[in-house]
C-alpha positions, 0 to 999 in steps of 0.5 A: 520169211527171209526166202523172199530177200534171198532170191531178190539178192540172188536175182541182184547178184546175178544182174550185176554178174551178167552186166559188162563193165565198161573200162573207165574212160581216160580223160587224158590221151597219154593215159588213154594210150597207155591204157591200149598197151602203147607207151605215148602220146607225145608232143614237140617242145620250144621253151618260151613265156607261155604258160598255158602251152606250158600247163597244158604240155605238163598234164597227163595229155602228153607223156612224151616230149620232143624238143623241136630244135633243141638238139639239132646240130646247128642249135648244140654244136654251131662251131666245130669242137664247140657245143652248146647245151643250155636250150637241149638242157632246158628240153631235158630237164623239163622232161624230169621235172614233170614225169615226161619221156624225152624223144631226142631229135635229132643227130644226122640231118642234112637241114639246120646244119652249120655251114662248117659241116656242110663245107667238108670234102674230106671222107676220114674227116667227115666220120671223125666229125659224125663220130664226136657229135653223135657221142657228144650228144647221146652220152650227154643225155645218157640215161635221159632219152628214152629215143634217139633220132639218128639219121632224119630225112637221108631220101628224097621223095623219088626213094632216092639217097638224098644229095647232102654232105653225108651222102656225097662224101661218106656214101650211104654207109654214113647211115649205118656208121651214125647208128653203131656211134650212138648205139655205143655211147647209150646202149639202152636207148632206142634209136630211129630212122625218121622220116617224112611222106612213108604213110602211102607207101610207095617208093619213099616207104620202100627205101625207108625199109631199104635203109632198115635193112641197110643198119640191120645188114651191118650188125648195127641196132635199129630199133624203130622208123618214125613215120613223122606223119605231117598229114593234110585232112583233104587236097591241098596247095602242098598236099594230097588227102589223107590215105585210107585207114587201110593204106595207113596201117598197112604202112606201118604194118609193113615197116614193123614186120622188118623186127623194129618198131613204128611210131608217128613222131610229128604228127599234124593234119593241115587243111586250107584256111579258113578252118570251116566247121565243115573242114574241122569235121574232116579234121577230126574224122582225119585224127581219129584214122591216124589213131586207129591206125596205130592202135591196129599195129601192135609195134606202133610204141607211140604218137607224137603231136608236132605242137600243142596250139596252132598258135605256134605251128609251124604250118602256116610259115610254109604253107601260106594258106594251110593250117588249123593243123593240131589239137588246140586252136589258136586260142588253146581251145580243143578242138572237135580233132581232140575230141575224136582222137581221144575216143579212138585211143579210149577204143572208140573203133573206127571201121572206114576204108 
């Protein structure tokens, strides 16, 4: 009499064996990316008395934090000789107290640089200044960054050298010189050419690769490019619209075929204001992309957010009548772009061109 039983277990067990299991969904983008084998999702930190951002960026949303200004050359060394640590400090121990990855930012960088190194004419004197800055910094945080941008934004749009002080009195060997000083002062880190409009190809992503080539052709440790992604979801004022997903991975594609690594390191998507319901759809088709696009290049370690809440970013400051650029409103609501980011990194696939 326990025949019928048997089979009903059989029959059971055989259901259950031939019904796939769904992966349990993270509720959370940095266990969501880490999930799809990627090391971050990221965001940029300024410390200031708001504790809602600050709740939100001690979650499991972010694994990874930037500081935003902390660490630039005007902010930790404002006089020659003389440094200044306690905001780069404050960035660094928030990272340890809660768990975070710290992407340091930034050493070389022709903006937010004191007038005193701006005014330098002098070849000999300019390398000794690079050289303690850059060893200065990265053994200050030795052991702490996991990430370092070395140099940021050296080109202009046209693929040319940017006309700063570095360019003008050492010449392009400046680049490779300030990523042999930081790969000797912190072996262990992974350092990082960073830069602005590489996502649509072009000649500007042409000489990123060219500046790859550059620190690989001198012996020097390259580790990744940056692809700081500050994107718009349609034409703007300042901005063309998105490029396709295929443009998008094929971009980074072709930076980690060089042997280094990509990541998006300040990612935000901007669209005209008002934010229309209409305009936060095409935002969130826009995110989902930007995702999809890094899930399908296997070197693409990471995404960093430039920001939590549009309350505090940096978009409307520029672009007047350009905004609603990040994941969270102005009132630290999500918005439907959080939604749709997150599907993707749970392995949500997106398919348009």
């Amino acid at each position: 009499m326990h025949i019928p039983y048997l089979a009903t277990a059989l029959a059971v067990t055989g259901l259950v064996a031939a019904t796939p299991i769904e992966p349990r969904q993270a509720a959370q983008l940095d266990p969501a990316i880490r999930a799809r084998g990627r090391s971050y999702v990221g965001t940029s930190l300024t410390i200031r008395n708001d504790a809602t951002e600050q709740n939100i960026i001690k979650s499991t949303e972010f694994g990874s934090i930037t500081p935003e200004n902390a660490m630039k050359w005007d902010a930790t060394e404002p006089s020659r000789g003389s440094f200044t640590f306690s905001g780069a400090d404050a960035v660094a121990n928030f990272a340890t107290a809660n768990n975070k990855q710290l992407r340091c930012h930034t050493l070389v960088w022709y903006s937010q640089l004191p007038a005193w190194v701006s005014q330098i004419t002098n070849n000999a004197t300019l390398i000794s200044v690079m050289q303690n800055h850059i060893t200065t910094l990265v053994t200050r945080y030795k052991g702490k960054c996991t990430h370092w941008d070395v140099v940021n934004e050296a080109l202009n749009d046209d693929g040319t050298y940017r006309n700063d002080v570095f360019q003008r009195v050492i010449g392009e060997a400046y680049i490779p010189m300030a990523f042999k000083m930081a790969a000797a002062a912190d072996p262990n880190v992974k350092l990082y050419y960073n830069d602005y409009n590489l996502e649509s190809g072009g000649v500007k992503h042409a000489a990123a690769m060219k500046i790859v080539r550059l620190v690989q052709s001198y012996g020097v440790k390259i580790n990744g490019v940056g692809f700081q992604a500050h994107l718009a979801s349609e034409s703007t004022a300042s901005s063309g619209s998105l490029p396709s997903l295929a443009v998008l991975t094929k971009s980074l594609q072709d930076v980690a075929n060089l042997g280094v690594d990509v990541a998006y390191t300040e990612l935000d998507i901007r669209s005209t204001l008002p934010a229309t319901s209409a305009k936060l759809a095409a935002a969130a088709t826009a995110w989902a992309r930007v995702a999809q696009s890094c899930l399908n290049v296997r070197q693409c370690v990471g995404i960093t957010v430039w920001g939590v809440s549009d309350k505090y970013s940096w978009i409307p400051g520029i672009f007047r009548t350009e905004g609603s650029a990040l994941l969270w409103d102005d009132n630290f609501a999500k918005k439907p772009a959080y939604t749709s980011f997150l599907n993707v990194l749970n392995g949500q696939s997106v398919t348009s061109k």
